[in-house]
C-alpha positions, 0 to 999 in steps of 0.5 A: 594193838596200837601200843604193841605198834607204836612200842615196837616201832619206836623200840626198832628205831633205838635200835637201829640208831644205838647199831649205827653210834656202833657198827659205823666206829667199828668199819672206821676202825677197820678202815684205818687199821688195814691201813696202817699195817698196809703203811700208810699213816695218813688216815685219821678216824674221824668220830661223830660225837656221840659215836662210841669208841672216840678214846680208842679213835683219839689214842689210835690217831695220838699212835699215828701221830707219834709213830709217823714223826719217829718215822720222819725223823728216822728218814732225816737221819738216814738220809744225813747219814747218805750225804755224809758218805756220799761226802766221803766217798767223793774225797780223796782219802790219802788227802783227808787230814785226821781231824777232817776224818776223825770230824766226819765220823763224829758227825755219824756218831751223832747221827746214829745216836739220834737214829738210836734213840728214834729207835729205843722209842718203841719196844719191839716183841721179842720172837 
């Protein structure tokens, strides 16, 4: 009976310590993917080091990453892109000479390239 007792208890115990490297990775996962299809790219999973799943947890953060400085920088150009046509909007237009014009729309070309390339990054599923 005392082997049956020890036996047993030890086998619970393993149990309930291999659960834990599992159950708990898992609510990280779910925790930071509700998240991030909420909007919010801030949240990093944070794995103790013998916790399964920490390639998944790193490629998930490398994602997160990746995917919030495309962001950044698909704000900074669309925001470039607001101050110039704001710039335009405020001259007179009759006053403008054509290489000012012509200079102004090349700066958005250039933009919209760099937005363009920021964009053809990801390869979006086709409805």
């Amino acid at each position: 009976w005392i082997f049956l007792v020890i036996g047993g208890t030890c086998l619970v115990l393993a149990a309930i310590v291999r659960t834990h490297r599992i159950a708990g990775p898992l609510f990280r996962f779910e925790k930071a993917l509700t998240l991030m299809n909420e909007g919010d790219l801030t949240d990093t999973i944070y794995l103790r080091g013998k916790d399964e799943g920490k390639e998944l947890a790193d490629k998930i953060n490398q994602f997160n990453l990746q995917l919030s400085d495309r962001l950044k920088s698909m704000n900074r150009h669309a925001k470039a892109t607001s101050d110039l046509l704001a710039q335009f909007e405020a001259l007179d237009i009759d006053k403008i000479s054509q290489e000012d014009k012509k200079s102004m729309c090349d700066a958005l070309k250039t933009i919209n390239q760099k937005l363009q390339a920021d964009l053809d990054y990801f390869a979006p599923r086709d409805d």
